[in-house]
C-alpha positions as CSV (number, residue, x, y, z in Angstrom):
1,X,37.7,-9.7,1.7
2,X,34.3,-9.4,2.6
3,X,33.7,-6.1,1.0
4,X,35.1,-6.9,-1.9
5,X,32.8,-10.8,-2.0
6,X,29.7,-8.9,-1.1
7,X,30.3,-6.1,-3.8
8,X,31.0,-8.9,-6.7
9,X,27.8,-10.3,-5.8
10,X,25.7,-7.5,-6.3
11,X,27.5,-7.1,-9.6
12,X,26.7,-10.2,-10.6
13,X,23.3,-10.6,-8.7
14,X,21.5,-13.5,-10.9
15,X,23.1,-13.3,-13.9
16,X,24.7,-16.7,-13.5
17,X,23.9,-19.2,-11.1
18,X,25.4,-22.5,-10.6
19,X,23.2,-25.9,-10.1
20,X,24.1,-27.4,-6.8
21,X,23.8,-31.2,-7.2
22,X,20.2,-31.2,-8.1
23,X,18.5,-29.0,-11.1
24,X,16.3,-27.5,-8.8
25,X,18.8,-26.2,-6.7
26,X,20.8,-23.5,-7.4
27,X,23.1,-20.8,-5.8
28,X,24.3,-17.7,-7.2
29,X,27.3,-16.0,-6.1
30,X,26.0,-14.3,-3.5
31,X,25.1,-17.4,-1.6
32,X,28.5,-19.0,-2.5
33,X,30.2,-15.9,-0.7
34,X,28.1,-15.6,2.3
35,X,28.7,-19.7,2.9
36,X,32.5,-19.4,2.6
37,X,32.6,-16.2,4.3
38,X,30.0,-18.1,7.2
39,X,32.3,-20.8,7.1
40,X,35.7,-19.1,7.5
41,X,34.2,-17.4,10.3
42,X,32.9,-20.1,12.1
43,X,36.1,-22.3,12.1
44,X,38.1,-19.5,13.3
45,X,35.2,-18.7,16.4
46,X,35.2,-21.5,18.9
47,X,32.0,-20.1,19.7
48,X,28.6,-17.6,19.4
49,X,26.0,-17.5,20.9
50,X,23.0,-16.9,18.1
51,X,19.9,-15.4,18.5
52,X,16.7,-17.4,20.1
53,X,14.3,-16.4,17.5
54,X,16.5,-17.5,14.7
55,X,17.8,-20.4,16.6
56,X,13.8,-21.5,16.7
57,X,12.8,-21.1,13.5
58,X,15.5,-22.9,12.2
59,X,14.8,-25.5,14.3
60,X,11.1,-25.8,13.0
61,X,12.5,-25.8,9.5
62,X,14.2,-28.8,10.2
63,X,11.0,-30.2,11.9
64,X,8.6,-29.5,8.9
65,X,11.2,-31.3,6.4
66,X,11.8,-34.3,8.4
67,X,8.0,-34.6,8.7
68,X,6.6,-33.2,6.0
69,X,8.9,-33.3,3.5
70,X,9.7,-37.0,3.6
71,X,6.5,-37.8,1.7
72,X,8.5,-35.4,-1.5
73,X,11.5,-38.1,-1.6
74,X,15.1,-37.4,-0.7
75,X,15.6,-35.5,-3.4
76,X,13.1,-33.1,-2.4
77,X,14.8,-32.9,1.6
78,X,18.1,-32.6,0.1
79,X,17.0,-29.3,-1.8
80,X,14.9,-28.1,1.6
81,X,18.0,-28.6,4.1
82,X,20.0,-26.8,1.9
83,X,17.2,-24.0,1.7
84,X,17.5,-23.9,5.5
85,X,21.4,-23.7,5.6
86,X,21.2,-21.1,3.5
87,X,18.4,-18.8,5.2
88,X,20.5,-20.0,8.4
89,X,23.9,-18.6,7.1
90,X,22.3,-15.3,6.1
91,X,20.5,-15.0,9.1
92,X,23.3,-15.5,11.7
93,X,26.0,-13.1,9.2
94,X,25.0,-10.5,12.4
95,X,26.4,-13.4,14.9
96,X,29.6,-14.1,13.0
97,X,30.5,-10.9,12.5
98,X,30.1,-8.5,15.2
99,X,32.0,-5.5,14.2
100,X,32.1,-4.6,10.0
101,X,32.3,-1.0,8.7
102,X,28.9,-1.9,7.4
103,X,27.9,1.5,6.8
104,X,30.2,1.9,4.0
105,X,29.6,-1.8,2.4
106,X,25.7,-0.1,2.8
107,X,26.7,2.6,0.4
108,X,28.5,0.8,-1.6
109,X,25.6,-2.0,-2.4
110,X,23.1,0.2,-2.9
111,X,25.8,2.3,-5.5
112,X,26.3,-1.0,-7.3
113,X,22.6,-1.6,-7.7
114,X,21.9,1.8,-9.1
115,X,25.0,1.5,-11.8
116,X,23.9,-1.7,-12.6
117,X,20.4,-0.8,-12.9
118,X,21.1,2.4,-15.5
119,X,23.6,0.5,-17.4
120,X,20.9,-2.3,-18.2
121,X,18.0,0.2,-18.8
122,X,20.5,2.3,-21.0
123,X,22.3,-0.8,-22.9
124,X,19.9,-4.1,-22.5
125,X,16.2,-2.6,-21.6
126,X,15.2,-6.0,-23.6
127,X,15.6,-8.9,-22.2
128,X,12.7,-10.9,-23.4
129,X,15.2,-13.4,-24.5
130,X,16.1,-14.8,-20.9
131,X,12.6,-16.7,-20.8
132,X,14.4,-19.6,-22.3
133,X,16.2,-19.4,-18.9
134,X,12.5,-19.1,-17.1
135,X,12.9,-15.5,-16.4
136,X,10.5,-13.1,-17.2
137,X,10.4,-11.4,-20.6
138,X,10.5,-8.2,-19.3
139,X,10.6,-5.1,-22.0
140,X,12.1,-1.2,-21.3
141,X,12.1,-2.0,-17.5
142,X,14.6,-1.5,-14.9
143,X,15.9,-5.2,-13.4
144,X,19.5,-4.5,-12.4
145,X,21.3,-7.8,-12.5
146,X,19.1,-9.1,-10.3
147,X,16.5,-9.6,-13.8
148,X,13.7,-8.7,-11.2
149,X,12.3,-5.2,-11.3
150,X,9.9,-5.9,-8.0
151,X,13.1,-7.1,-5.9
152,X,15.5,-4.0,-7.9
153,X,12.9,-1.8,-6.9
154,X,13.1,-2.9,-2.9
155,X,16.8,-2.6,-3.2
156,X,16.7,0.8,-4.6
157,X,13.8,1.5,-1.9
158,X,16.5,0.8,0.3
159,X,19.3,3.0,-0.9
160,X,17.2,6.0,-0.7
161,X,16.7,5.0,2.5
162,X,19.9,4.8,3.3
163,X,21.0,8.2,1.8
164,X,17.7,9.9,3.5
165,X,19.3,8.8,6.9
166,X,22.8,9.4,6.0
167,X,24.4,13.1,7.7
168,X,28.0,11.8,6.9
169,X,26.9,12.4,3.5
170,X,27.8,15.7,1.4
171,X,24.5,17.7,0.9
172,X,25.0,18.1,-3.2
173,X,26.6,14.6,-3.5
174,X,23.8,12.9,-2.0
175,X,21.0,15.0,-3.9
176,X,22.4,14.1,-6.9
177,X,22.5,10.3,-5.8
178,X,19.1,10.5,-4.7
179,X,17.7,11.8,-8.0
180,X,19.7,9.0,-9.7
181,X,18.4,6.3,-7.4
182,X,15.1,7.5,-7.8
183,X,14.7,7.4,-11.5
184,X,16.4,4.1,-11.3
185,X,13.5,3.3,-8.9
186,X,10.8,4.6,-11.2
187,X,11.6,2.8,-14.0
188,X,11.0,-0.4,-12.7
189,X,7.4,0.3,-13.0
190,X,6.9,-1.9,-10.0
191,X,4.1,-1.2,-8.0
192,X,5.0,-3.3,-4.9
193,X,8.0,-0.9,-4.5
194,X,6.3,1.8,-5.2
195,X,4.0,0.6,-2.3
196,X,7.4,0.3,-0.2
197,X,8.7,3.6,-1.1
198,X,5.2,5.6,-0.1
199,X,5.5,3.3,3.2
200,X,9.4,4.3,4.2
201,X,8.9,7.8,3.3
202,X,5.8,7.8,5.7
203,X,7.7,6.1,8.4
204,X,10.3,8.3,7.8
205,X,8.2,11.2,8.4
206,X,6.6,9.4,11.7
207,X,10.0,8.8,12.9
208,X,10.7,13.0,13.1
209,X,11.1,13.9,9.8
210,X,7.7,15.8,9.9
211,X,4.5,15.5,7.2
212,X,5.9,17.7,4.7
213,X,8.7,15.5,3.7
214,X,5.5,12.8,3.4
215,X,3.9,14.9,0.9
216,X,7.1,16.3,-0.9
217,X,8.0,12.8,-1.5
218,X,4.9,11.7,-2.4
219,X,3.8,14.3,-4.8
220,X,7.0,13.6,-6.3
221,X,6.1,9.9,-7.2
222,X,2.5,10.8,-8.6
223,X,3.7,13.5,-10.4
224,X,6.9,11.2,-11.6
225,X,4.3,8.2,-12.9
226,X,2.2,9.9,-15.7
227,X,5.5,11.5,-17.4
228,X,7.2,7.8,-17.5
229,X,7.1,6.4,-20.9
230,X,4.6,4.1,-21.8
231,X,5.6,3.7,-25.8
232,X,6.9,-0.1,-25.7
233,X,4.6,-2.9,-26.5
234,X,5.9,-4.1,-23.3
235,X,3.2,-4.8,-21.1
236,X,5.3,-4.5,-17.5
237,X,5.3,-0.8,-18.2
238,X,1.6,-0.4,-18.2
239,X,0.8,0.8,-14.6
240,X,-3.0,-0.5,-14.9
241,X,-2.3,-3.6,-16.1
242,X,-4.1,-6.6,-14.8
243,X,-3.1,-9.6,-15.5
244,X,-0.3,-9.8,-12.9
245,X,-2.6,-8.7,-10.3
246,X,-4.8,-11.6,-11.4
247,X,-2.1,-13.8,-11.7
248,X,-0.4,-12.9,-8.1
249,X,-3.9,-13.8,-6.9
250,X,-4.2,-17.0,-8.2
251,X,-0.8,-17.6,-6.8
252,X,-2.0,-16.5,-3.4
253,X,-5.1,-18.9,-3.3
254,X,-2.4,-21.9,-4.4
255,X,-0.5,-21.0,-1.7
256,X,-3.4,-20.9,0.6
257,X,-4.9,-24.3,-0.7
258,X,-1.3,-25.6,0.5
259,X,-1.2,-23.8,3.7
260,X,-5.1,-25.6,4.4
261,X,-3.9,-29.1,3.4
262,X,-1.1,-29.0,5.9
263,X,-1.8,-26.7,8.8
264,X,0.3,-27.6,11.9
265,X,3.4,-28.1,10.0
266,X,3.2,-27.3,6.3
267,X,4.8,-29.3,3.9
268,X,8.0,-29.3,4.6
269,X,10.6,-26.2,4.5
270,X,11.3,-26.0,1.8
271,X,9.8,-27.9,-0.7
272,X,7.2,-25.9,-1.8
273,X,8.3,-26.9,-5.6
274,X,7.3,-29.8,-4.9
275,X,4.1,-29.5,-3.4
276,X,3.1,-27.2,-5.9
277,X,4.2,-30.0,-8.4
278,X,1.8,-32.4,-6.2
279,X,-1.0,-30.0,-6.3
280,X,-1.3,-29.8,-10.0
281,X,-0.5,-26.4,-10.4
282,X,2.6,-27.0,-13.2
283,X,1.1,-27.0,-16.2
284,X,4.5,-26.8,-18.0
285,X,5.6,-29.6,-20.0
286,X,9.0,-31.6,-19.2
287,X,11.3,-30.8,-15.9
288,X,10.5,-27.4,-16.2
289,X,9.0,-27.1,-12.7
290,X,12.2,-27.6,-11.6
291,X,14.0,-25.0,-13.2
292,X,11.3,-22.4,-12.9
293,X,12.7,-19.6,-10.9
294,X,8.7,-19.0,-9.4
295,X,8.6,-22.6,-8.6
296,X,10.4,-22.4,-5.5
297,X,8.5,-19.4,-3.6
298,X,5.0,-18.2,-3.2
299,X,4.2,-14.5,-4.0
300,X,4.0,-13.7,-0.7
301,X,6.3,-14.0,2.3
302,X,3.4,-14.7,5.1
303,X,1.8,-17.2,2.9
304,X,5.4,-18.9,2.2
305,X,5.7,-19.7,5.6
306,X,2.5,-20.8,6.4
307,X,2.4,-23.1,3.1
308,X,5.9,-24.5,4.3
309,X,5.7,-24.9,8.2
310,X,2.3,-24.4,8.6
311,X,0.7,-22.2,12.1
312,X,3.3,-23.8,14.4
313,X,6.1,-22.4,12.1
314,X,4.5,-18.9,10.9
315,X,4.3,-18.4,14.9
316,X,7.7,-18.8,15.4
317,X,8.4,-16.6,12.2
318,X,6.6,-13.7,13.7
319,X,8.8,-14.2,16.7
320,X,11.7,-13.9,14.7
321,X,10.0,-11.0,12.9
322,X,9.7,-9.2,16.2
323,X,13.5,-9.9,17.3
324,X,14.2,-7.6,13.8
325,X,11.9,-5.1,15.1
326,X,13.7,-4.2,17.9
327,X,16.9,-2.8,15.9
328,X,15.7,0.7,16.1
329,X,17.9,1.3,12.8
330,X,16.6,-1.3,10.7
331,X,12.8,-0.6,11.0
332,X,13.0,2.0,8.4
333,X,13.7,-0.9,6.4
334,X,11.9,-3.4,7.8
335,X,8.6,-1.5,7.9
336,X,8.0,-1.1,3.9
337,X,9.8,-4.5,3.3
338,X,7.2,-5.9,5.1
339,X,4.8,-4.4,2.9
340,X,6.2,-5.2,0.2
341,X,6.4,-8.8,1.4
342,X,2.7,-9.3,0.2
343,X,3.6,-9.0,-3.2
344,X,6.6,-11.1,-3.5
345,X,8.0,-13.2,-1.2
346,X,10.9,-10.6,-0.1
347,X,11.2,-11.3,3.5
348,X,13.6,-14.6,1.9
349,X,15.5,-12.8,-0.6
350,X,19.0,-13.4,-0.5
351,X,20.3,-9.7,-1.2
352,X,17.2,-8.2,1.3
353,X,19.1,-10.6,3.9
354,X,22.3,-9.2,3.3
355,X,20.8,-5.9,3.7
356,X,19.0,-6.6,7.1
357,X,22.3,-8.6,8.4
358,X,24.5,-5.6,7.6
359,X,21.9,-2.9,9.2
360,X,22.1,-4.6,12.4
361,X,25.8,-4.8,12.5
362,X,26.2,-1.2,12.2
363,X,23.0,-0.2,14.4
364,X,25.2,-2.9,17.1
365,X,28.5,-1.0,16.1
366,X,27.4,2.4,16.4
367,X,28.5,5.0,19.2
């Protein structure tokens, strides 16, 4: 059952998702199988004992929104406690289930991310027209289904990860998957991944692969980049453009401006919509701040946290942060995610908590 929930939802990443009693809240079906699959577990257990580090942050969460967030409305609470039962579900999947043949479900994710990724670049490589559904109009680009080539790219960062650390794998069978996951990877054009994928292949080397699978894998991605196609008018494919670096900026000083106006406890986890609403920094006409898909998140994980719960959260974050690091397994991941964290705000992302959750049930379940 849980295989087959978790491999539906990375086939249908954000394609649809469903409005949860407000317009600004809304789950895909990934969260709608990780709650009922939390849930089921949790009437069955009596009992579980969940991680300290998680345990605290959530508590904080709670803290910031019953302080913070009150000034938002109800409205605005009822969208952050459900924000917090969801990173809470997510984050205790480890807890609930202590013994999964994740290692296959691994393979099986990142598989369905790669198919999904070729089959859009091959059959839907436009897909300017989902802006009237406040995604962005992104043009001969790899997304996937989850319609985001910076959080495709992490996942596909991930699976050649994966297959890099697999031995279980047959030699020619995962060469060829690797080469396939890699021009899946490429044709994102994100540079945040690309960041993540120089990162894990260095850490990869640190951890005993030696420097010269560093610079094999390396040359490989600067000798990859001038030889992708740069044809479209699309201007996501142009590696030196600009105005998303200016525009992630400016997203990072809102957040920032935010973060100074509530230090100790932030404005509330998670109504960061709504603050950014309060802030003037909406310029869109109508409700459509609330359906924006940006509205909810700042571009950059760190940042996110700090807006939200302010110092006294962001310290029990990094807490958290180091509980992950200890799961000798998951670093290779963990590393370049936090990397690519800066960019976007990753370290929240439904699918890149699946990923994590999964990694530390096999490292826990391994001989």
């Amino acid at each position: 059952m849980l295989q087959s929930l978790l491999i539906t939802s990375f086939l249908l990443g954000n394609i649809y998702k469903y409005s949860l009693f407000f317009t600004e809240s809304r789950v895909s079906f990934l969260d709608i199988s990780v709650g009922l699959i939390f849930l089921i577990i949790l009437i069955k257990k009596s009992q579980f004992i969940a991680p300290k580090p998680v345990i605290g942050f959530i508590i904080i969460c709670l803290i910031s929104l019953l302080i913070s967030g009150s000034r938002y409305g109800l409205s605005a609470m009822m969208v952050g406690f459900f924000y917090i039962i969801r990173w809470s579900a997510y984050n205790l999947l480890p807890v609930a289930i202590p013994s999964l043949k994740s290692s296959s479900i691994l393979f099986f994710l990142g598989l369905i991310t790669v198919v999904t990724s070729v089959v859009q670049y091959i059959f839907s490589p436009d897909i300017r027209n989902l802006a009237v559904a406040e995604w962005d109009p992104h043009y001969y680009r790899v997304v996937g289904s989850l319609l985001d080539p910076g959080y495709t790219g992490l996942m596909l960062v991930f699976f050649l990860i994966f297959l890099t650390l697999s031995p279980q794998i047959v030699k020619t069978k995962k060469i060829i998957l690797w080469g396939i996951t890699y021009l899946a990877f490429v044709f994102t054009y994100s540079r945040s991944s690309y960041l993540a994928y120089l990162v894990a292949m260095a850490y990869i080397s640190l951890r005993g692969r030696g420097w010269r699978f560093f610079v094999g894998t390396s040359l490989l991605l600067f000798a990859t980049l001038p030889l992708l196609p740069r044809s479209s008018d699309g201007e996501g494919v142009k590696l030196e453009r600009t105005s998303s670096v200016q525009a992630r900026i400016e997203n990072w000083r809102q957040s920032w401006a935010i973060f100074v106006g509530h230090p100790i406890l932030g404005v509330g986890f998670n109504t960061y919509r709504y603050a950014q609403k309060s802030y003037g920094f909406f310029y869109n006409e109508g409700n459509l701040w609330l359906r924006s898909h940006a509205g909810a998140g700042a571009d950059s994980s760190l940042l996110f946290v700090l807006a939200t719960t302010g110092v006294v959260g962001f310290v029990f974050y990094l807490k958290y942060l180091k509980y992950l690091y200890q799961f000798s397994t998951l670093r290779y991941y963990l590393v370049p995610l936090f990397f690519h964290s800066f960019f976007l705000n990753s370290l929240f992302y439904p699918f890149v908590l699946v990923w994590i959750a999964l990694v530390i049930i096999k490292e826990r379940t391994s001989p």
